[in-house]
C-alpha positions in Angstrom: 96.4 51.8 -111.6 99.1 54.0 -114.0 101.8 54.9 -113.3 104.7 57.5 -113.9 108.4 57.5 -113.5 110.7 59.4 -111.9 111.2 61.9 -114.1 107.3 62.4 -115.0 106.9 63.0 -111.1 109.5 65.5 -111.1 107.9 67.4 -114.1 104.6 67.2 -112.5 105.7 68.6 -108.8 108.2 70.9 -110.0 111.4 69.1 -108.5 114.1 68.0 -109.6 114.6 64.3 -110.2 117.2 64.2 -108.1 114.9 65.1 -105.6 112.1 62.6 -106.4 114.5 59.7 -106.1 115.9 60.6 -102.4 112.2 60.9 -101.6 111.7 57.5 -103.1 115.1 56.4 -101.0 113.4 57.8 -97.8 109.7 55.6 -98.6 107.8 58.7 -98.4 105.9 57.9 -101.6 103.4 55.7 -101.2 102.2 52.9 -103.1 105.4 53.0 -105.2 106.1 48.9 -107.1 110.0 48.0 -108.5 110.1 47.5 -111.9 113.6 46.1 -112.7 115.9 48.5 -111.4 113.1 51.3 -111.8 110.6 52.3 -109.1 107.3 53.4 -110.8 105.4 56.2 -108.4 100.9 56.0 -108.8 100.0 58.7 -111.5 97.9 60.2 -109.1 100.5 60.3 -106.5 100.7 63.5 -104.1 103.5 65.4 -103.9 105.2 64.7 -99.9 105.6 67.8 -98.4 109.3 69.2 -96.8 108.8 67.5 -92.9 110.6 70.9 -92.2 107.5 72.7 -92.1 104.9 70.0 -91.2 103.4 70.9 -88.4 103.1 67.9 -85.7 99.9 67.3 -84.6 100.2 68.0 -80.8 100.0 64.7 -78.6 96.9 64.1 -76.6 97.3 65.3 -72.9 97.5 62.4 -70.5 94.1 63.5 -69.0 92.4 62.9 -72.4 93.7 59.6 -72.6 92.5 58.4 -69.3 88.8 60.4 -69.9 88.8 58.4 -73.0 89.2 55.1 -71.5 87.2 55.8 -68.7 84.4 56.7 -70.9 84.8 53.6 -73.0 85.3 51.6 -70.2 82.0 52.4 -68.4 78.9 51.4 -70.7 76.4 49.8 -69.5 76.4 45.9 -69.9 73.5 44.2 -71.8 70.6 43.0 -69.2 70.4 39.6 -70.9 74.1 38.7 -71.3 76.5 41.0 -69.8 79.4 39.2 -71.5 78.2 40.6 -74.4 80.0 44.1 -73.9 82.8 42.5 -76.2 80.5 42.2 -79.0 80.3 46.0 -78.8 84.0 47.0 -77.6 86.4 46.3 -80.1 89.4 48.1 -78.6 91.9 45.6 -77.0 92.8 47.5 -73.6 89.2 48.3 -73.4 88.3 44.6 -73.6 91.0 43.7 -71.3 89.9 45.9 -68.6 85.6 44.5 -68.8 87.3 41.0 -68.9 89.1 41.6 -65.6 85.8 43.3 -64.2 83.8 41.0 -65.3 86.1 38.2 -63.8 86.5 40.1 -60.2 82.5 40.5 -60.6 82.5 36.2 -60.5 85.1 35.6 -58.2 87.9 34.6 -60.7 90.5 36.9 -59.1 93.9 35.2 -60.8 92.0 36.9 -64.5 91.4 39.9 -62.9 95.1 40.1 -61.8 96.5 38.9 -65.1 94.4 41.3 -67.0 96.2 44.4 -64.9 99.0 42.8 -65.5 98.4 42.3 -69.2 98.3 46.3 -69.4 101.8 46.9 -68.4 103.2 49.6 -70.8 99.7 51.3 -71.2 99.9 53.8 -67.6 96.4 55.1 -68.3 94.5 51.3 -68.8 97.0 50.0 -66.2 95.5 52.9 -63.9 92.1 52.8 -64.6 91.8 48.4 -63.7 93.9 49.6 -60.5 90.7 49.2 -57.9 89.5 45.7 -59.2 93.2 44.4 -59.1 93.3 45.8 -55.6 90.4 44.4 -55.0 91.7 41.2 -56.2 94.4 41.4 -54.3 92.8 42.1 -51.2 89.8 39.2 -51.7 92.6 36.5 -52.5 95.3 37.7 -50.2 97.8 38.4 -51.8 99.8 41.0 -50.6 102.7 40.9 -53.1 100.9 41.9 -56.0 99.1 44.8 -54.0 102.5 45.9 -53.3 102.9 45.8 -57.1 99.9 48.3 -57.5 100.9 50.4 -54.7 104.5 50.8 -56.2 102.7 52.0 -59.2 100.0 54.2 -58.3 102.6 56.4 -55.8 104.9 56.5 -58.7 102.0 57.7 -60.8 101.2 60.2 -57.5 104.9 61.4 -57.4 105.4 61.9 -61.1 101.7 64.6 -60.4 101.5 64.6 -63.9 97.9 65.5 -63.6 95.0 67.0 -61.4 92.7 63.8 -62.8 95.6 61.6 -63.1 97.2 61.9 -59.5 93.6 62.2 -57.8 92.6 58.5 -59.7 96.0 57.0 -58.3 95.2 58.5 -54.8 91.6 56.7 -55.4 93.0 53.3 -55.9 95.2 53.4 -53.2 91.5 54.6 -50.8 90.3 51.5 -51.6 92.9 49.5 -50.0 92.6 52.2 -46.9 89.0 51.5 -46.1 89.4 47.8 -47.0 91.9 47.6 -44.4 89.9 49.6 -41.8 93.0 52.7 -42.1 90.4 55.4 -42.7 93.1 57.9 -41.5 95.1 57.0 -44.4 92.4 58.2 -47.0 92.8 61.3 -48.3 91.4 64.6 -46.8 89.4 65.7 -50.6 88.2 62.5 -50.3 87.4 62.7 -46.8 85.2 65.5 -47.3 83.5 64.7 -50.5 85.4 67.7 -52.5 85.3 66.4 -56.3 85.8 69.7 -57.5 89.6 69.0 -59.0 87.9 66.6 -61.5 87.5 67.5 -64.6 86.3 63.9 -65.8 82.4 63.3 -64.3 82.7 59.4 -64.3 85.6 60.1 -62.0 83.2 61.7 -59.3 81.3 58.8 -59.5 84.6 56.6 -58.7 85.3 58.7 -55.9 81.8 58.9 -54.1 81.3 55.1 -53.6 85.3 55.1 -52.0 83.6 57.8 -49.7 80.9 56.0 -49.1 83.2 52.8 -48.1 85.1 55.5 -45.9 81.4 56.0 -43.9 81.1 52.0 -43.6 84.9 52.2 -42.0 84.1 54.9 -40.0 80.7 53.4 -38.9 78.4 56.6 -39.9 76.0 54.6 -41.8 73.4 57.5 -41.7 75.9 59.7 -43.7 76.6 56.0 -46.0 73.1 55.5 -46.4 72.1 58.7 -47.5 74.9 59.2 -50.1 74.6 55.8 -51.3 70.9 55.8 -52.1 71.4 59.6 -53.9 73.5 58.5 -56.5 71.4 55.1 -56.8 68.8 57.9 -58.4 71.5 59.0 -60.8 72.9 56.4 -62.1 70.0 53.4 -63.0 71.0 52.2 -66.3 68.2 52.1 -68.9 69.6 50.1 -71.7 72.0 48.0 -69.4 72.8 46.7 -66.0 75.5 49.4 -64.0 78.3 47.5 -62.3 78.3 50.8 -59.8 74.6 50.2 -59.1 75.2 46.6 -57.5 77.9 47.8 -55.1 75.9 50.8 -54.0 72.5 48.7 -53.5 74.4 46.4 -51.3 76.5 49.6 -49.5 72.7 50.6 -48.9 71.9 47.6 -47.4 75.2 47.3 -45.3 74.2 50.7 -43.9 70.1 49.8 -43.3 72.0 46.9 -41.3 74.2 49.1 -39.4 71.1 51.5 -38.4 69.0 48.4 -37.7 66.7 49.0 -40.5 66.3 45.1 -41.4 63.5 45.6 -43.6 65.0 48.1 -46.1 68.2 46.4 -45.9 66.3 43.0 -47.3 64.4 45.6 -50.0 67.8 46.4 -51.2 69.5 43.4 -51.4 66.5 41.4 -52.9 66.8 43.6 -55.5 70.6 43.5 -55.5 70.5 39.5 -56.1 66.8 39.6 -58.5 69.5 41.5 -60.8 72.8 40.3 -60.8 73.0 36.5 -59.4 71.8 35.0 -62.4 74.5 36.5 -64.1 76.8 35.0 -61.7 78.2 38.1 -59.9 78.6 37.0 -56.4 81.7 38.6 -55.7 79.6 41.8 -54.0 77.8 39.7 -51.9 80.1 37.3 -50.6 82.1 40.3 -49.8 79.1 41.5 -47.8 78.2 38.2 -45.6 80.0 39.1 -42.4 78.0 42.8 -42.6 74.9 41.9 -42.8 74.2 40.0 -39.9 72.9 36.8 -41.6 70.2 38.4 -43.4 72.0 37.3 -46.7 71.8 33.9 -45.9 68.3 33.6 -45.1 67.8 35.3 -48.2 70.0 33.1 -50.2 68.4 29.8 -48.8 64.8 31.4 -49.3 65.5 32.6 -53.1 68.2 31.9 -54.6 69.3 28.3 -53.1 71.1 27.6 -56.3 73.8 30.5 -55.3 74.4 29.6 -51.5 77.1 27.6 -51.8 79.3 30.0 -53.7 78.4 33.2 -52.3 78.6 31.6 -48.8 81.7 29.8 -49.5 83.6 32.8 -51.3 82.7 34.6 -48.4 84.5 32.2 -46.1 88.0 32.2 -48.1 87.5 36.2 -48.7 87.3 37.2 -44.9 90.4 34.6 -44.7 92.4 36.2 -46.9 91.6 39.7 -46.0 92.5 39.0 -42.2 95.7 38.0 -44.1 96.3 40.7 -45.9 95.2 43.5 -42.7 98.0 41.9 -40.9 100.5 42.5 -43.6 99.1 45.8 -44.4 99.2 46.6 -40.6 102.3 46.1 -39.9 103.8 47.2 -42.8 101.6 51.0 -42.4 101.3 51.1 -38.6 102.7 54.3 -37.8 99.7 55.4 -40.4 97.0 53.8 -38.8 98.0 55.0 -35.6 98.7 58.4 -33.9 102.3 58.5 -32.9 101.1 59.1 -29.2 98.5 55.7 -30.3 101.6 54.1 -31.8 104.0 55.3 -28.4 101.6 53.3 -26.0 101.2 50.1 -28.2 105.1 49.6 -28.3 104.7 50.0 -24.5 101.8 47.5 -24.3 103.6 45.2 -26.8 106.6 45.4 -24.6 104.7 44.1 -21.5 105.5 47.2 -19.7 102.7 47.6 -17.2 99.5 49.5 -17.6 100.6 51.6 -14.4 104.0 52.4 -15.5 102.6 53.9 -19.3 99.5 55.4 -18.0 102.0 57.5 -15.5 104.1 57.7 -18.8 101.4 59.6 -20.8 99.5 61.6 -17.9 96.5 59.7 -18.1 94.6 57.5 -16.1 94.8 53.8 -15.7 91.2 53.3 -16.5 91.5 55.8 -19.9 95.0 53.8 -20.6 92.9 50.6 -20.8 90.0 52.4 -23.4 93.0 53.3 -25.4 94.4 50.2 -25.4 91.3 48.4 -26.3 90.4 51.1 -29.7 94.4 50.0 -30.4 93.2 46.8 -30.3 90.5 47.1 -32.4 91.7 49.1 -35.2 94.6 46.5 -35.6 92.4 43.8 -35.0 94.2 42.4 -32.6 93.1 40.6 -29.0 95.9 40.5 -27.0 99.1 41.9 -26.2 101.2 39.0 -27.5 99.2 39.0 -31.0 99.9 43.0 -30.7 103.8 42.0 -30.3 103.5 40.3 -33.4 102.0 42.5 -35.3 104.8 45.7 -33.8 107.8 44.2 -32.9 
């Protein structure tokens, strides 16, 4: 390469030389070398121009950012070997957030947590692996780190920097809501299946399975059934296996199970499990045991003996820790999950003031006090009134 001084440079531009050394001072020539007590400037160096009238190239909108990870985020993974996703994402925070899937997918829920974790300083990637971390909060109990996430998301939420932004952090916090059987907490567009506001399709995607987890908590499995096996049409992946299609086969079969279609509900998850146990993704299903009525057992013990034990026993720890983490959840969000008249007579019954005395209280009869105390009971999972104490007073 040749090259000039500073006095050449100066010529050549049209400045003074006084000028070309402060823009050598400032570094805004590149590929300059010392020479001595000389800096020698490329022959075929540009001329900087005055930052004074650069224009700035305008930042990215926030929404961009998160479209652009979402869309990165949300390839298909190869049929033979999903794993090998990071042979084709090359982007750290992109590879960060399919290791933490990925993870959640086979049970390891500490990885899936450190990965969110591992995103702190990056809001958009932090928001985006908010539901498996939830997820993995809620499958290994942990209640702390939830709190972590929720902290986050309603920051993110109160800060409405966005339509698409604040809708995705009101998404992540659903899926704790219909994990923890507190549909009333779930948000009313969500409620009612307006997607409208988003501006990012792969987010309307997101936000129908949370509805259709809303339908399982609210138990209208025709409504679950019917959405879930729409989008199954949409969305079968022809060059890779969907991590959406696995959860919405098996929401299909939870909902066959609930409308005592056993025979579609086994179509659904045979095909589930033909596709994704060998790949050792038995998070969905041991998620699933307690809901379908031990037809995944049979099934697992029938095909797929090699994955009983871990799907069975996952299962086991899973419905463990999520009682644990209702109860804290409960407590902590009460006077959400109930009505405040709901909320009025289970301080009453908590209390052990007698059914006489509230239903008298309220207006109603002692026979509709005990119906109400009963869906109390239910919807905090409680059996008595002294686990009902603990849980309110």
């Amino acid at each position: 390469m040749e090259y000039i001084i500073a006095a050449e440079a100066a010529e050549k531009w049209g400045i003074t030389v006084r000028q070309v050394q402060r823009l050598l001072a400032a570094n805004r020539i590149p590929g300059t070398k010392q020479y001595g007590r000389s800096q020698l400037i490329p022959a075929d160096a540009k001329k900087p121009g005055d930052p004074r009238f650069e224009k700035k190239q305008p930042e990215k909108p926030p929404s961009s950012n998160l479209a652009e990870i979402i869309a990165e985020a949300s390839l298909s993974l190869p049929h033979d070997n999903p794993d090998a996703i990071f042979d084709i994402v090359k982007k750290e925070r992109i590879r960060r957030i399919y290791k933490g899937e990925l993870a959640y997918l086979r049970g390891d829920f500490e990885q899936t947590k450190q990965c969110y974790q591992k995103a702190e300083g990056d809001d958009m990637a932090k928001l985006r692996a908010a539901s498996f971390a939830i997820a993995a909060s809620i499958s290994s109990g942990d209640y702390v780190f939830y709190q972590e996430i929720e902290s986050f998301l309603k920051n993110i939420i109160k800060k409405d920097i966005d339509t698409n932004i604040t809708m995705t952090a009101e998404l992540g916090l659903a899926s704790a809501y219909v994990s923890a059987l507190a549909p009333t907490m779930v948000p009313d567009w969500l409620k009612n299946g307006d997607f409208a506001a988003f501006s990012i399709p792969l987010l309307k995607l997101d936000s129908t399975f949370k509805r259709v987890k809303y339908f399982q908590a609210t138990k209208q499995y025709e409504s679950m059934l019917a959405t879930a096996q729409t989008v199954l049409g949409l969305i079968e992946a022809e060059n890779g296996i969907s991590v959406g299609d696995i959860y919405f086969r098996i929401a299909c079969a939870v909902a066959c199970c609930g409308l005592d279609r056993t025979d579609e509900a086994k179509r659904y998850l045979t095909d589930a499990a033909c596709i994704y146990l060998p790949h050792g993704f038995i998070t969905p299903f041991a998620e699933a045991v307690t809901t379908l009525g031990g037809l995944l057992e049979r099934l697992l013990e029938r095909e797929y003996p090699e994955y009983y034990d871990a799907v069975i026993e996952q299962g086991k720890r899973t419905f463990t820790n999520w009682l644990t983490f209702h109860n804290h959840f409960a407590k902590n969000n009460i006077t959400l999950i109930l009505s405040l008249r709901d909320y009025q007579i289970a301080q009453l019954a908590a209390k052990g003031v007698p059914n006489a005395k509230i239903a008298e209280q309220f207006h109603i009869s002692e026979g509709r006090l005990k119906n109400k105390i009963s869906e109390i009971y239910a919807e905090l999972l409680v059996n008595n009134r002294n686990e009902l104490a603990k849980l309110i007073l």
